[in-house]
PyMOL commands that place a pseudoatom at each C-alpha (Angstrom):
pseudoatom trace, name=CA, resn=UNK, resi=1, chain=A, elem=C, hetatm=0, pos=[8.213, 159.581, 17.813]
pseudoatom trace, name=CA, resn=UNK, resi=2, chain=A, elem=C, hetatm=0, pos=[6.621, 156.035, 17.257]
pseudoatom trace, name=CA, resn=UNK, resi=3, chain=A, elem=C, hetatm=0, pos=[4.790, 154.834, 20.578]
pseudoatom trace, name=CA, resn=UNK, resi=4, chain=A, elem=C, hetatm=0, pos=[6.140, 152.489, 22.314]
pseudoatom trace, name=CA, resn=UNK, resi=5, chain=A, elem=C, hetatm=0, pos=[5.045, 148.246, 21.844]
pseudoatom trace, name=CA, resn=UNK, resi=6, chain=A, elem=C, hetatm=0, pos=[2.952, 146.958, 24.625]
pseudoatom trace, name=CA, resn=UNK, resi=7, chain=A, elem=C, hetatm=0, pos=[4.757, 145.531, 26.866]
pseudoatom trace, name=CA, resn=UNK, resi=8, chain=A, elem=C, hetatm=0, pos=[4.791, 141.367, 26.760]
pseudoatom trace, name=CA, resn=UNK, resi=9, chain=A, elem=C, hetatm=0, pos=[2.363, 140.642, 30.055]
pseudoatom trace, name=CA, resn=UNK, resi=10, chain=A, elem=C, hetatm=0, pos=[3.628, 136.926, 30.294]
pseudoatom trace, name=CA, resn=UNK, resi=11, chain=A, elem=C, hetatm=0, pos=[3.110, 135.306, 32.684]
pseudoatom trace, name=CA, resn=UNK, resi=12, chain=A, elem=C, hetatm=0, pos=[0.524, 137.709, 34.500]
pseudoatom trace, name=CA, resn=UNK, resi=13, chain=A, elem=C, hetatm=0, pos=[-1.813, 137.908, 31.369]
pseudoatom trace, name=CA, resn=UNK, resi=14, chain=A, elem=C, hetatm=0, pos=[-2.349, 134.429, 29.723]
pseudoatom trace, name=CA, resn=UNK, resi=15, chain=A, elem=C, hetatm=0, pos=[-5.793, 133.307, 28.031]
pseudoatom trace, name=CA, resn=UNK, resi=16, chain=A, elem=C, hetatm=0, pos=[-7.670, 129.999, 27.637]
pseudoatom trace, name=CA, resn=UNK, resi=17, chain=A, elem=C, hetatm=0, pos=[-6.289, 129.229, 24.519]
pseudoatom trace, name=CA, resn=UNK, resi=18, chain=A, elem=C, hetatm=0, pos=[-2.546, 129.577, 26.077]
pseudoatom trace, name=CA, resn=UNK, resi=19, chain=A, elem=C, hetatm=0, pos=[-3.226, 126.543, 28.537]
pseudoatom trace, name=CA, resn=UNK, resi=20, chain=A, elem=C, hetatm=0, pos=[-2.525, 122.975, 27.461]
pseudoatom trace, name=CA, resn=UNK, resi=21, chain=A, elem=C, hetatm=0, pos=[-4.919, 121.220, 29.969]
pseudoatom trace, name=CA, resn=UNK, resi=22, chain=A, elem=C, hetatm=0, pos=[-5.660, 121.345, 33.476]
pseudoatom trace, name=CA, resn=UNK, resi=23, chain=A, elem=C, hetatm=0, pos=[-3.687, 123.997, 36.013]
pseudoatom trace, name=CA, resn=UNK, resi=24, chain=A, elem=C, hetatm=0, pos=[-0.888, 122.787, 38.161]
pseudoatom trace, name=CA, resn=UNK, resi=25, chain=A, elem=C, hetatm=0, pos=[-0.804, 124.922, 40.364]
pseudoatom trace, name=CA, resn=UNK, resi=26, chain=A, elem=C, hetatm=0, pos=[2.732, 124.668, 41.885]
pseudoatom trace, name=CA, resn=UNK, resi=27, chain=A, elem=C, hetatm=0, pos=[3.949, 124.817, 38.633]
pseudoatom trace, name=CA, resn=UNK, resi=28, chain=A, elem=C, hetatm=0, pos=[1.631, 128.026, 37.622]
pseudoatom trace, name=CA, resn=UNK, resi=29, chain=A, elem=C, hetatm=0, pos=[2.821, 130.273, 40.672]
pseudoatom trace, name=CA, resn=UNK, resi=30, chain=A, elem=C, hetatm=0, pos=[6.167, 128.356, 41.420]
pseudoatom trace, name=CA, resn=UNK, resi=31, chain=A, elem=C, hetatm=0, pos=[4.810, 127.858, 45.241]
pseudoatom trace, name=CA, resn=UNK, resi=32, chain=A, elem=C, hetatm=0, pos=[2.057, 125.539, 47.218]
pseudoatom trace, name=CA, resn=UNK, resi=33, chain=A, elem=C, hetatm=0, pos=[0.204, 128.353, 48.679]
pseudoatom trace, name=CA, resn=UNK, resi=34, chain=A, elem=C, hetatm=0, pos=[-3.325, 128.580, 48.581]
pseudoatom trace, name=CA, resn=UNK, resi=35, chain=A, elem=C, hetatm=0, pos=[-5.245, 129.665, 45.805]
pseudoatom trace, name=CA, resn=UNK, resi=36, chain=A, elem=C, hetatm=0, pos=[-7.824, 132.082, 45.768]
pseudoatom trace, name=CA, resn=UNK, resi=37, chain=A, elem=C, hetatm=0, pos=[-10.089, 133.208, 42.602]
pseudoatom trace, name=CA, resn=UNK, resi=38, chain=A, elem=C, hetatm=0, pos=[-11.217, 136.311, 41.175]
pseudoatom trace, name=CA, resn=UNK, resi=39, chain=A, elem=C, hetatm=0, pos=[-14.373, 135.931, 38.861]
pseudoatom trace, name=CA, resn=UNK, resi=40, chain=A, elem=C, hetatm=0, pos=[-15.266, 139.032, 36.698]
pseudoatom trace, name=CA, resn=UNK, resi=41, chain=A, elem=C, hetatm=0, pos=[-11.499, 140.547, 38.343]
pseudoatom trace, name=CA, resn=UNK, resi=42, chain=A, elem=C, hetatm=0, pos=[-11.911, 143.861, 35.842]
pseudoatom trace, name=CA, resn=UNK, resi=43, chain=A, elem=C, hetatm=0, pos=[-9.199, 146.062, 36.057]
pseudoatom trace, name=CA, resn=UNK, resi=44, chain=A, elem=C, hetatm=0, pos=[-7.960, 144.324, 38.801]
pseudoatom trace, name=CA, resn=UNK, resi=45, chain=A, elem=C, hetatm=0, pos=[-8.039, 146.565, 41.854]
pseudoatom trace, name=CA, resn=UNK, resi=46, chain=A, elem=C, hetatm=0, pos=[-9.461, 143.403, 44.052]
pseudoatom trace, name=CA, resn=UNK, resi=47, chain=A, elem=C, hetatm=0, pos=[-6.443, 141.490, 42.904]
pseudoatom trace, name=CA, resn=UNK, resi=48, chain=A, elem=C, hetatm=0, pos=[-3.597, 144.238, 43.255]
pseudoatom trace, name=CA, resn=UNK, resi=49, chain=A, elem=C, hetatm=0, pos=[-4.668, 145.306, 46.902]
pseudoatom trace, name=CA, resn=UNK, resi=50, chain=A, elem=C, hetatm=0, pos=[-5.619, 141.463, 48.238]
pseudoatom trace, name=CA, resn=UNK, resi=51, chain=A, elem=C, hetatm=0, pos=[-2.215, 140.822, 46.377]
pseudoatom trace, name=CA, resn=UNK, resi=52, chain=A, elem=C, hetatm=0, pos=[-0.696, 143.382, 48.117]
pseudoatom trace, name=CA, resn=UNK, resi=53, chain=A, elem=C, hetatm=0, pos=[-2.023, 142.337, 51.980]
pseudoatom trace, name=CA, resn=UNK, resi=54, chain=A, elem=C, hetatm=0, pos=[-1.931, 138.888, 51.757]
pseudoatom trace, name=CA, resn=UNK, resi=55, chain=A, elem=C, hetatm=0, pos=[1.533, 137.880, 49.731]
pseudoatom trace, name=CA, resn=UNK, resi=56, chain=A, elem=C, hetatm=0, pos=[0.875, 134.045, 51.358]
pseudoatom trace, name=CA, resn=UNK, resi=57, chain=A, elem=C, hetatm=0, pos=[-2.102, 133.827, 48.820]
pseudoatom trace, name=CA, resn=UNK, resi=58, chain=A, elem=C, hetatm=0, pos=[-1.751, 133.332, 45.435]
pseudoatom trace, name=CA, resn=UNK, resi=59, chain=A, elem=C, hetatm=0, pos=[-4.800, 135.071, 43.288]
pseudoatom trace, name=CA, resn=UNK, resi=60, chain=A, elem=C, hetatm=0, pos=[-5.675, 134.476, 39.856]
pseudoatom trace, name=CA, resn=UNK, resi=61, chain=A, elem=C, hetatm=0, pos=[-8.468, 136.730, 37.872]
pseudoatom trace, name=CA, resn=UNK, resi=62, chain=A, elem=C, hetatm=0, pos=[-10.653, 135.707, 35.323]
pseudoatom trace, name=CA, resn=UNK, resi=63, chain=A, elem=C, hetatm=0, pos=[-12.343, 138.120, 33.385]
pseudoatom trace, name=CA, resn=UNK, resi=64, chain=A, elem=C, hetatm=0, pos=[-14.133, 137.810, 29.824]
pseudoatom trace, name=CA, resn=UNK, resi=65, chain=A, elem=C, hetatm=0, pos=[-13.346, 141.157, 28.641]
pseudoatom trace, name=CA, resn=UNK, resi=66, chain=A, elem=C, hetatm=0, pos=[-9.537, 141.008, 27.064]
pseudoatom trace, name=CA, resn=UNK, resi=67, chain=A, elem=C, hetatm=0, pos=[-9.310, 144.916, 27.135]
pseudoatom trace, name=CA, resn=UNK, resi=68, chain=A, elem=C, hetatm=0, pos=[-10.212, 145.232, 30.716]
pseudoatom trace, name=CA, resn=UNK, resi=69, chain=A, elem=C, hetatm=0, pos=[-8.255, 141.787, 31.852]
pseudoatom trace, name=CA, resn=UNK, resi=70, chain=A, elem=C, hetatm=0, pos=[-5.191, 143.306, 30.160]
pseudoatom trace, name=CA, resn=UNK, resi=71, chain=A, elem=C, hetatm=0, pos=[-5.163, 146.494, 32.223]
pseudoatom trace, name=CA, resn=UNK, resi=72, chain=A, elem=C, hetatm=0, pos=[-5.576, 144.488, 35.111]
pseudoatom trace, name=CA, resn=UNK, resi=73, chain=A, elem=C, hetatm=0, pos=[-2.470, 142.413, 34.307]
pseudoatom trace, name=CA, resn=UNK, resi=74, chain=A, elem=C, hetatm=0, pos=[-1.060, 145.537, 33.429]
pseudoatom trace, name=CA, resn=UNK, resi=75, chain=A, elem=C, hetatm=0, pos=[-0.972, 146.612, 36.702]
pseudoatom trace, name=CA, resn=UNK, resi=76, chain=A, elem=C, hetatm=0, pos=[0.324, 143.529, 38.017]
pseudoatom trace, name=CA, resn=UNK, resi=77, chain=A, elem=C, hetatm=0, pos=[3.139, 143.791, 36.140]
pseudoatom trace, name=CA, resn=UNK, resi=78, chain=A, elem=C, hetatm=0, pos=[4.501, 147.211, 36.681]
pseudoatom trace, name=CA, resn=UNK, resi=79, chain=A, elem=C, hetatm=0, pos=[4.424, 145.557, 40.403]
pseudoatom trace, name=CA, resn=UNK, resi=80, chain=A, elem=C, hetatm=0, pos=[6.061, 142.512, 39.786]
pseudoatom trace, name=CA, resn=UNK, resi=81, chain=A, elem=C, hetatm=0, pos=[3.719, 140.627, 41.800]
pseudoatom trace, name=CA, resn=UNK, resi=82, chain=A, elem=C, hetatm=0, pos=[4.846, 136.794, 42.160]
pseudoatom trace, name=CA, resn=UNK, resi=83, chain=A, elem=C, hetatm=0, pos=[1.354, 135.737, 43.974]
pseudoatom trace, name=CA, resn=UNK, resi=84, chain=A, elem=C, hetatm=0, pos=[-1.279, 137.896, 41.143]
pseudoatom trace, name=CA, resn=UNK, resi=85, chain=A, elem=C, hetatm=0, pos=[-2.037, 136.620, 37.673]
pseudoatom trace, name=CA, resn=UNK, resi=86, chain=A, elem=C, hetatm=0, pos=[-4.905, 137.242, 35.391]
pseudoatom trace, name=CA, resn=UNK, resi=87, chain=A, elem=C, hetatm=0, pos=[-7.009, 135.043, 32.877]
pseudoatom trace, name=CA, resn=UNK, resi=88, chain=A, elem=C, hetatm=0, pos=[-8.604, 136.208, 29.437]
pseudoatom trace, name=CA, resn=UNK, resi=89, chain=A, elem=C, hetatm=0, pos=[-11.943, 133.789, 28.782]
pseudoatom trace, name=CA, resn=UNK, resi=90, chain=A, elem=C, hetatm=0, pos=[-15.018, 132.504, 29.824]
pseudoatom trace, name=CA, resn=UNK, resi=91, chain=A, elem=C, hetatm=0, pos=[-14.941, 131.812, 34.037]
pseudoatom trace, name=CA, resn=UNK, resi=92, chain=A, elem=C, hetatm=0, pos=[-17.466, 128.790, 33.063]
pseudoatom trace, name=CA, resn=UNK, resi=93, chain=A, elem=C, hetatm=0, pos=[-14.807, 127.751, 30.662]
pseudoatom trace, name=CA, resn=UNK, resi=94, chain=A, elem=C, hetatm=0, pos=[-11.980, 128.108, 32.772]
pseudoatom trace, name=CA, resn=UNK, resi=95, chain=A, elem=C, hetatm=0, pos=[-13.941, 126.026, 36.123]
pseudoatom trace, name=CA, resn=UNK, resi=96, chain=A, elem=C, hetatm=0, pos=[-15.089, 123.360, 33.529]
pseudoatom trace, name=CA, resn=UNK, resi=97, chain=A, elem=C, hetatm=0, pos=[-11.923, 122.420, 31.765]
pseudoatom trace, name=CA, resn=UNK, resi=98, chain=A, elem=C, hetatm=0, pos=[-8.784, 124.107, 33.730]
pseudoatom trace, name=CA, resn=UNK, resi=99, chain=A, elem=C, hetatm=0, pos=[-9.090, 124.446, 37.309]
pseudoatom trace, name=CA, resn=UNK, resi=100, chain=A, elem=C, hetatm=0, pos=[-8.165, 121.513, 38.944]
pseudoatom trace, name=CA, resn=UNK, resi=101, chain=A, elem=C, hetatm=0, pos=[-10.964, 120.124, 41.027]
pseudoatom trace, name=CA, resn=UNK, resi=102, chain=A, elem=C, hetatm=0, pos=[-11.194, 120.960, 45.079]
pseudoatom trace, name=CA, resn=UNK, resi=103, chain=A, elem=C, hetatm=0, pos=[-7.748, 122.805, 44.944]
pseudoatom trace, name=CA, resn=UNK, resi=104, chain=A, elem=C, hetatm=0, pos=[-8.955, 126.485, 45.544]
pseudoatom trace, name=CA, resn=UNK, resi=105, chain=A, elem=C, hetatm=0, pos=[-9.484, 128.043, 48.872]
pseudoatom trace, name=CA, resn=UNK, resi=106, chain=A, elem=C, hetatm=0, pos=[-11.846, 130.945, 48.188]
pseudoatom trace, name=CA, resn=UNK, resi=107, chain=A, elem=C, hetatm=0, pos=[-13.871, 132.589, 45.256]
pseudoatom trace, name=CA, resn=UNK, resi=108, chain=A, elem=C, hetatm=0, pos=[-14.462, 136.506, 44.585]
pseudoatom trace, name=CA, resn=UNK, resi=109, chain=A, elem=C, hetatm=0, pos=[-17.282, 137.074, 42.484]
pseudoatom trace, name=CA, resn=UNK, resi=110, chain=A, elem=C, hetatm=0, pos=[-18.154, 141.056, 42.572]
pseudoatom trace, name=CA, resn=UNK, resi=111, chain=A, elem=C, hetatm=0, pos=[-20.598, 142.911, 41.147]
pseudoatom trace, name=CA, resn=UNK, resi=112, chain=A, elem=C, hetatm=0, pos=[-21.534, 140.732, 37.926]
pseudoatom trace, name=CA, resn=UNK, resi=113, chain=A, elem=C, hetatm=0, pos=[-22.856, 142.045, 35.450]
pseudoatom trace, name=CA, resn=UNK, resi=114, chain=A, elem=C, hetatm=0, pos=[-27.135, 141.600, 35.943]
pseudoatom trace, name=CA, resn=UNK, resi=115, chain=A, elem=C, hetatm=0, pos=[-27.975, 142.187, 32.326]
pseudoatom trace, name=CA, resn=UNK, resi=116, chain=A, elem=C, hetatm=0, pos=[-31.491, 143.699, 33.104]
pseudoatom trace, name=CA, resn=UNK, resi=117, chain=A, elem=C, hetatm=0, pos=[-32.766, 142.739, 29.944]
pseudoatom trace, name=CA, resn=UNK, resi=118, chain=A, elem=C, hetatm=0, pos=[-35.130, 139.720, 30.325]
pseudoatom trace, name=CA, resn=UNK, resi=119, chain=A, elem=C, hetatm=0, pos=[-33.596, 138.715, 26.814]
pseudoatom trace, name=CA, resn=UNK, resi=120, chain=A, elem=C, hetatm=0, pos=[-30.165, 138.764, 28.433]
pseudoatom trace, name=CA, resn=UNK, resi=121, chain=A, elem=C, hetatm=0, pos=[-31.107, 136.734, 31.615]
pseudoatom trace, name=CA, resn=UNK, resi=122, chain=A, elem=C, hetatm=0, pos=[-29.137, 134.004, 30.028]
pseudoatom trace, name=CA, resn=UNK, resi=123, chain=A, elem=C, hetatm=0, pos=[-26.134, 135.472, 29.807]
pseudoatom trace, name=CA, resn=UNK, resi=124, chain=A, elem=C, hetatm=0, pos=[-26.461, 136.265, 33.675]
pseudoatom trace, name=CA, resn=UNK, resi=125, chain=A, elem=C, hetatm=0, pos=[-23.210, 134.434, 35.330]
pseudoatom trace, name=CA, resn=UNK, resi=126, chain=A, elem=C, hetatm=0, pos=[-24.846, 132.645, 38.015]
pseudoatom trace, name=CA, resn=UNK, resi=127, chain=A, elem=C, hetatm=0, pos=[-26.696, 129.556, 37.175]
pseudoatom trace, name=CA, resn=UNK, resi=128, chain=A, elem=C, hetatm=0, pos=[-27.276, 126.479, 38.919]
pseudoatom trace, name=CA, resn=UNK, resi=129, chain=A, elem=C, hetatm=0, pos=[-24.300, 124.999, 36.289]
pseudoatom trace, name=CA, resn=UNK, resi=130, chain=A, elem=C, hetatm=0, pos=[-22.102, 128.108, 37.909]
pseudoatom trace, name=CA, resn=UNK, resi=131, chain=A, elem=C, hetatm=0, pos=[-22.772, 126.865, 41.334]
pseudoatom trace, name=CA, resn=UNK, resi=132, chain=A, elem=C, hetatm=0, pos=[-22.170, 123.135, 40.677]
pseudoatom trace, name=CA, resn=UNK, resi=133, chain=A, elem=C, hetatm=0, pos=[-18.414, 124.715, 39.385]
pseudoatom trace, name=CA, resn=UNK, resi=134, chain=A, elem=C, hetatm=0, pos=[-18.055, 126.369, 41.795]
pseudoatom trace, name=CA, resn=UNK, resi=135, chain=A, elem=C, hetatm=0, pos=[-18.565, 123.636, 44.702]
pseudoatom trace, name=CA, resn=UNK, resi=136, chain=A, elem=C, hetatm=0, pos=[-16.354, 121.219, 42.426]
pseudoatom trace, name=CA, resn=UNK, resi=137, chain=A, elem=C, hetatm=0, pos=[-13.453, 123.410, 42.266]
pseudoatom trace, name=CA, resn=UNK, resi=138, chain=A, elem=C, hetatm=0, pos=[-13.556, 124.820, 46.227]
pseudoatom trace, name=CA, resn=UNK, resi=139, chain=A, elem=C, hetatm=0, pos=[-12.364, 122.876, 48.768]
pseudoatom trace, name=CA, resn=UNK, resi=140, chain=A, elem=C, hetatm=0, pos=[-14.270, 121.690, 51.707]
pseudoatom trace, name=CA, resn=UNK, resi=141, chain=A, elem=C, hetatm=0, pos=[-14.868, 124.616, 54.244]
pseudoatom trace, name=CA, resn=UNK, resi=142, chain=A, elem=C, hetatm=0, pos=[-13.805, 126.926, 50.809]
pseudoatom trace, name=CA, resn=UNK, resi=143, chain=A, elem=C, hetatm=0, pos=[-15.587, 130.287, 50.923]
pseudoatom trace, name=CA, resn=UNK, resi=144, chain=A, elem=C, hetatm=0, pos=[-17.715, 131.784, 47.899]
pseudoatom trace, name=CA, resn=UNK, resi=145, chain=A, elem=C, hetatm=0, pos=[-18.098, 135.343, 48.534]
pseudoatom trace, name=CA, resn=UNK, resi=146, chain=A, elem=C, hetatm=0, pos=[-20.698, 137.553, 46.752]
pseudoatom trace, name=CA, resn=UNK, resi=147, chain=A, elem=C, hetatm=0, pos=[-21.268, 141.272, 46.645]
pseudoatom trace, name=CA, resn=UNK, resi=148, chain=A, elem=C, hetatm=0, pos=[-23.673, 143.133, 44.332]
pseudoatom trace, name=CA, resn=UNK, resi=149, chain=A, elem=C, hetatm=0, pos=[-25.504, 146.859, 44.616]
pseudoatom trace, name=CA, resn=UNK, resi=150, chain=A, elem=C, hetatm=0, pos=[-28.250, 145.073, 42.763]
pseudoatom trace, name=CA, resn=UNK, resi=151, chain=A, elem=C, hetatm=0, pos=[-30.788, 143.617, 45.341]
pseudoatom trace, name=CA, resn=UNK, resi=152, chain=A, elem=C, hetatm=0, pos=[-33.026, 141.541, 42.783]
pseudoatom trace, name=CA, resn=UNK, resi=153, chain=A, elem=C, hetatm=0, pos=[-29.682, 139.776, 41.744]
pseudoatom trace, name=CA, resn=UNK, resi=154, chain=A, elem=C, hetatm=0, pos=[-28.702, 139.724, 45.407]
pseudoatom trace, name=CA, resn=UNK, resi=155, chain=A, elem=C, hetatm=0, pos=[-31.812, 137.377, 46.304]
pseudoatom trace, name=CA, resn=UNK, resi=156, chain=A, elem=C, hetatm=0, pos=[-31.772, 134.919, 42.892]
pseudoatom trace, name=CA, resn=UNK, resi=157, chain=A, elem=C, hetatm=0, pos=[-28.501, 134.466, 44.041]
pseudoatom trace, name=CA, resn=UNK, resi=158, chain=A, elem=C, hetatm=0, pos=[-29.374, 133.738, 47.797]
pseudoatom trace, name=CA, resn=UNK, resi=159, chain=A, elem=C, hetatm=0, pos=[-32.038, 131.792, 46.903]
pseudoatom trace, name=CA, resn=UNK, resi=160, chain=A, elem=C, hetatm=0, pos=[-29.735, 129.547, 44.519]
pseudoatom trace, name=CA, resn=UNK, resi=161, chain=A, elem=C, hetatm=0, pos=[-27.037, 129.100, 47.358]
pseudoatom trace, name=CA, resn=UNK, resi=162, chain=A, elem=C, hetatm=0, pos=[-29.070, 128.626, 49.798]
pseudoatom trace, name=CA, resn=UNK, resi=163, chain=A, elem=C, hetatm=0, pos=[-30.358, 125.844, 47.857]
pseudoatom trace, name=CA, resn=UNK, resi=164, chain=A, elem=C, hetatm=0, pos=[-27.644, 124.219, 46.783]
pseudoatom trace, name=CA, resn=UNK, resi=165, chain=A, elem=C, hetatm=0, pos=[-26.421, 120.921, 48.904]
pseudoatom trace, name=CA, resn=UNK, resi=166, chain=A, elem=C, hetatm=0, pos=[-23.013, 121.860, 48.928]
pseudoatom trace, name=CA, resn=UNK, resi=167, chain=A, elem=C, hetatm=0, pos=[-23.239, 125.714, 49.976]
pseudoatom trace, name=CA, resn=UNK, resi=168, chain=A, elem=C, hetatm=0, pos=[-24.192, 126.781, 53.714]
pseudoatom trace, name=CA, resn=UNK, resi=169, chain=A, elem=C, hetatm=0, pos=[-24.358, 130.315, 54.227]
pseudoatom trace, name=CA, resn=UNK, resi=170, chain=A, elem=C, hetatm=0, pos=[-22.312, 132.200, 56.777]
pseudoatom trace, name=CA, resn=UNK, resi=171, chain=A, elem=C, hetatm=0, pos=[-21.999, 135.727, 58.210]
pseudoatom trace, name=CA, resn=UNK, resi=172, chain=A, elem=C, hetatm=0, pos=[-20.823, 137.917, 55.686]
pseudoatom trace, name=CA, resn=UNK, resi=173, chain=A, elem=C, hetatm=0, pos=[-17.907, 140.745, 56.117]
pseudoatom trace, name=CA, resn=UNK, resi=174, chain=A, elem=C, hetatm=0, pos=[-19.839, 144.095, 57.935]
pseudoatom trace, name=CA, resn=UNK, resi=175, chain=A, elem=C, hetatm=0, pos=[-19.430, 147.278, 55.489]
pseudoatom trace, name=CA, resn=UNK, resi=176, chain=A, elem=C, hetatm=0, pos=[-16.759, 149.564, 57.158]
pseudoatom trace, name=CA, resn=UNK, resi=177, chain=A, elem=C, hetatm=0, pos=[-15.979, 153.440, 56.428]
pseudoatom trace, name=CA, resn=UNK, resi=178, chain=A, elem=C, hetatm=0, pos=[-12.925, 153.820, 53.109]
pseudoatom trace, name=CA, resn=UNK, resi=179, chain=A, elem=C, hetatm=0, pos=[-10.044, 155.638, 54.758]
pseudoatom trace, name=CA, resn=UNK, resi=180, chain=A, elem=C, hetatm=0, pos=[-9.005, 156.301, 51.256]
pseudoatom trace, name=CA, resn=UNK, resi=181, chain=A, elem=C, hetatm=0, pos=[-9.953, 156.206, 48.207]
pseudoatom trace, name=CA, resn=UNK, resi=182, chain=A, elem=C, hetatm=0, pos=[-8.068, 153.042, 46.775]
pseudoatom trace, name=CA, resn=UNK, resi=183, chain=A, elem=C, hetatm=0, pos=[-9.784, 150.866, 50.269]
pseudoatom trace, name=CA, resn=UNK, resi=184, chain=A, elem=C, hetatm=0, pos=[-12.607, 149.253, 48.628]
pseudoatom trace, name=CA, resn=UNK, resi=185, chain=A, elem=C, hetatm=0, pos=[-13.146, 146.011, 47.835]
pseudoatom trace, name=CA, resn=UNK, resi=186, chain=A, elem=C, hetatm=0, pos=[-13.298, 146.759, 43.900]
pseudoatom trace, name=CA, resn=UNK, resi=187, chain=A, elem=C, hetatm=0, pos=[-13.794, 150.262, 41.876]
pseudoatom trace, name=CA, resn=UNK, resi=188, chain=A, elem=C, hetatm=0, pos=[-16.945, 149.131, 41.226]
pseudoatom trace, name=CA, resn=UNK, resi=189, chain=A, elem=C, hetatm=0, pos=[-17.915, 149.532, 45.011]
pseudoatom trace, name=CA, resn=UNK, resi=190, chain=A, elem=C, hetatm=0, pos=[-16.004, 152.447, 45.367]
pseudoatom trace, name=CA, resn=UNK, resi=191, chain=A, elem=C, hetatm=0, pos=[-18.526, 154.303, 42.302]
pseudoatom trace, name=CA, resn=UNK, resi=192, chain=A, elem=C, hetatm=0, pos=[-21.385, 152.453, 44.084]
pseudoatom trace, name=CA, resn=UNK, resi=193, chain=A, elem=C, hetatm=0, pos=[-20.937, 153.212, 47.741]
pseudoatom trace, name=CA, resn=UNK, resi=194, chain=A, elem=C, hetatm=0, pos=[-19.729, 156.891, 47.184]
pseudoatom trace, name=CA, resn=UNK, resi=195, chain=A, elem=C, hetatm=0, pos=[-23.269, 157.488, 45.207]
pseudoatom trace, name=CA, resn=UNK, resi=196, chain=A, elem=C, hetatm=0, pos=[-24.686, 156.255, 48.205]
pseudoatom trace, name=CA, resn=UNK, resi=197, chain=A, elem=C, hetatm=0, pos=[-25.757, 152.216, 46.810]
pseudoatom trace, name=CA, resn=UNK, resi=198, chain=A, elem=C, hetatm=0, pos=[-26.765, 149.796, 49.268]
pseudoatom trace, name=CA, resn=UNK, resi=199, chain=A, elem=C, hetatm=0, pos=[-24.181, 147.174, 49.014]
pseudoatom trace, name=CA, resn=UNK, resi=200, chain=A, elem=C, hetatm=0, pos=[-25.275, 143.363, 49.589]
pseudoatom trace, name=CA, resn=UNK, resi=201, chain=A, elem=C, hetatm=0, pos=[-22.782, 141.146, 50.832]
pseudoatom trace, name=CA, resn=UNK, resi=202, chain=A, elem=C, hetatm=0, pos=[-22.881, 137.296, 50.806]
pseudoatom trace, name=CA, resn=UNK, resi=203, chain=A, elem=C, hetatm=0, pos=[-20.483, 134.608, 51.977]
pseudoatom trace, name=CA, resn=UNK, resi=204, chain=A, elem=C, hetatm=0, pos=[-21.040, 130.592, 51.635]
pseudoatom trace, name=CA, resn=UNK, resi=205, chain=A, elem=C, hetatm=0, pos=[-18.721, 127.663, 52.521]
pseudoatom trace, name=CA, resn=UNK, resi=206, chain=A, elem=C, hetatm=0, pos=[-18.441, 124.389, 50.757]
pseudoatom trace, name=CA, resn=UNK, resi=207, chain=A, elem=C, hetatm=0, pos=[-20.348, 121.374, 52.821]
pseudoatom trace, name=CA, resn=UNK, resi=208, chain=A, elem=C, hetatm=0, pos=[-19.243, 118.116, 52.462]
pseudoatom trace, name=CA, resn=UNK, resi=209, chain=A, elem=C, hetatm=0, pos=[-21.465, 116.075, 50.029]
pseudoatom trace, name=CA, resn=UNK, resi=210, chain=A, elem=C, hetatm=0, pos=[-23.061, 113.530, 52.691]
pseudoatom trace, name=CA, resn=UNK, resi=211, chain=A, elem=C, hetatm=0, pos=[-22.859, 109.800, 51.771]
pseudoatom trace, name=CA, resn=UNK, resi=212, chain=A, elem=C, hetatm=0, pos=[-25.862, 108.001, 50.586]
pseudoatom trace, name=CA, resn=UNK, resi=213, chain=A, elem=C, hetatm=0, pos=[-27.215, 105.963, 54.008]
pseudoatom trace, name=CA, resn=UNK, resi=214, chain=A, elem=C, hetatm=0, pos=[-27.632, 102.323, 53.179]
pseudoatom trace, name=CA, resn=UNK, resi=215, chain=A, elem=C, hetatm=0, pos=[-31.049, 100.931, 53.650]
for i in range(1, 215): cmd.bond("trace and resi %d" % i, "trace and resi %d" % (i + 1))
show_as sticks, trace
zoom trace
């Protein structure tokens, strides 16, 4: 028997190179709802289950890794999910050139990768260029939320935040008991937590950038 194509993930899977310029939104879900982003989305679990819960927001992943963006769309697709897409390419990329500026609500970023390597520090995603995208695209009072098992990662990233004019941290979400095994924030907790990690949770909001006084 030959196997069977793969199945044509249009329009949840798209790349970079399939965009023509900057998002519009309405036209890119079909609705006005708010947008909410998923940076380093993986195989999507985040996405499907926020998806899932909160149909009034539309998500869209980015993730660098085709192979692992693909499943994710994957399983958007075999759910038929109006309000969950996925993006193939670089997130600095994609907040640079393609997301329209102050038009999302809320940005996921869990668990990226710390490359421990002090050769590979570079290649760690958040930078003070990473923060600057990310205040441009959020709205005012939009929420950045951060989780990583890594605690050395965890404080760089405070530290950058906390630093930043636009960001003001906030209270983040309390860690609650999984009733299953599909309620966690990402299968990358899930592994984490059930070997018994700490998990370190941030959340900022976007300030408003505070006019020059006049002398």
């Amino acid at each position: 028997m030959s196997s069977q194509p793969p199945p044509d993930l249009k329009p949840y899977f798209q790349t970079l190179d399939d965009l023509s310029g900057v998002i519009d939104w309405r036209e890119f879900f079909g609705n006005a709802h708010p947008i909410e982003l998923d940076i380093g989305c993986g195989r999507g679990m985040f996405l499907v289950n926020a998806g899932l819960m909160r149909p009034e927001i539309n998500y869209l992943g980015i993730e660098l890794d085709y192979k692992e963006a693909r499943h994710g769309a994957k399983r958007v697709y075999k759910r038929k999910m109006p309000n969950v897409r996925v993006l193939g390419g670089d997130a600095n990329i994609a907040l640079e050139r393609f997301i329209p500026p102050g038009s999302v609500a809320a940005v996921h970023v869990y668990f990226p990768d710390p490359w421990w390597k002090r050769k590979h520090l570079r290649r760690r995603l958040f930078t003070d260029r990473f923060a600057d995208r990310i205040a441009a695209v959020l709205q005012p009072d939009g929420l950045l939320h951060v989780w990583t098992d890594v605690a050395d990662y965890f404080e760089v990233v405070s530290a950058l935040l906390n630093h930043h004019e636009q960001f003001a941290a906030c209270p983040p979400p309390e860690e609650r008991p999984a009733e299953h095994d599909l309620d966690y924030q990402t299968s990358f907790e899930r592994k984490k937590r059930q070997a018994g990690y700490l998990i370190h949770r941030g959340l900022w909001k976007k300030q408003p950038v505070q006019p020059l006084q006049s002398e």
